[in-house]
C-alpha positions in Angstrom: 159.3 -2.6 -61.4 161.5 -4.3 -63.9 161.3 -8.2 -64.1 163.8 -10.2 -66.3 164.5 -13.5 -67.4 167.9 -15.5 -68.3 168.1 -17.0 -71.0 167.4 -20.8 -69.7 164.1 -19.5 -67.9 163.0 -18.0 -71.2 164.0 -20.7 -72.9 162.2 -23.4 -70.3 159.2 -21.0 -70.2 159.1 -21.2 -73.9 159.2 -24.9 -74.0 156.8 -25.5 -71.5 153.1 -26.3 -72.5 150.6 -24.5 -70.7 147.2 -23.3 -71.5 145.6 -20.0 -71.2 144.0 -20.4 -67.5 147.9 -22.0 -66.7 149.9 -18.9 -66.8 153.7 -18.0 -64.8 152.8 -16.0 -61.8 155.5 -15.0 -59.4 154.2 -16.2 -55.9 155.6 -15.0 -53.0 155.4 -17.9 -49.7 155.5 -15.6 -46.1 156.5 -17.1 -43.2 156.8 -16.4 -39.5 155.3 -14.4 -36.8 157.7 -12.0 -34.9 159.8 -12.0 -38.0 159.3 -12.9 -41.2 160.7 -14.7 -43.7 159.7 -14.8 -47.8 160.7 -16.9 -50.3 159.6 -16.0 -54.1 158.2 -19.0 -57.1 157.3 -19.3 -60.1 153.8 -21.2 -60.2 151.2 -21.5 -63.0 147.7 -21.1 -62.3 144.9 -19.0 -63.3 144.6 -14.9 -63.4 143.5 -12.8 -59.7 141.9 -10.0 -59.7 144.0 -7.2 -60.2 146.7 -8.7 -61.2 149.7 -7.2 -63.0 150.8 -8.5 -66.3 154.4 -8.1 -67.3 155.5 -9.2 -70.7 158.9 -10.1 -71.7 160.2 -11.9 -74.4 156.1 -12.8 -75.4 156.2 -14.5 -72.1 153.4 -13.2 -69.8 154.3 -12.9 -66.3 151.8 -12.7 -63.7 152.3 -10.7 -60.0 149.3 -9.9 -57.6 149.6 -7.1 -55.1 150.1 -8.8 -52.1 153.5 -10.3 -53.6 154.5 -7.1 -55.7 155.1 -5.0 -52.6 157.9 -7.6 -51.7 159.5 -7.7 -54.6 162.6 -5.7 -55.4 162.4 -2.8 -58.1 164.1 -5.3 -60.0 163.3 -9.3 -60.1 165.4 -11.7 -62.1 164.0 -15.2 -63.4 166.3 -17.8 -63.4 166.0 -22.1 -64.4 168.7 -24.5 -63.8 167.6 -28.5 -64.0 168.6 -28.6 -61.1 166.7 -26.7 -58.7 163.9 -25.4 -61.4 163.0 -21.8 -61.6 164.6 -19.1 -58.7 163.0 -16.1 -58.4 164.9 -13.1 -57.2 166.2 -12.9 -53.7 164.2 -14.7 -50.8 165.1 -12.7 -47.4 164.4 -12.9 -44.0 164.3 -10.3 -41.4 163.3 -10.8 -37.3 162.5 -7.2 -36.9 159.5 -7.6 -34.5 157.2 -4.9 -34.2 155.3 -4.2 -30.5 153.1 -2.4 -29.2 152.1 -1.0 -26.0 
């Protein structure tokens, strides 16, 4: 998994204050039930167990499991002022899965 960063997003991460227990994690937000729908953030709160740690730049970036295995293989970082930081590509899918 490779995770990179533009150069406003390192630049805003950089700037930013945070303290050690406020740290970037990549979040991802699920929605839906037959179908889904995922949409990827950057938010800053404390570590998870097992999470994984990718550094870039000196910039620690946080990703627990449950969002990793959404991910693509590789996840760009992005900051505009005008709509914050973007985080790779959200998708959406209404595959539904039944059983019988």
């Amino acid at each position: 998994m490779v995770i990179s960063l533009t150069e406003a997003a390192v630049n805003k991460l950089k700037k930013m204050k945070t303290n050690e227990d406020q740290l970037p994690r990549i979040d991802a937000d699920i929605a839906g039930g037959c179908g889904i729908s995922v949409k990827f953030n950057l938010i800053f709160d404390g570590m998870r167990r097992n999470d994984t740690v990718i550094e870039y730049e000196g910039i620690q970036i946080r990703i627990d499991h449950f969002t990793k295995r959404y991910l693509d293989e590789i996840t760009q970082i992005d900051y505009t002022e005008e709509y914050g930081f973007q985080v790779g590509e959200s998708f959406s899918s209404s595959a539904c899965a039944i059983e019988f």
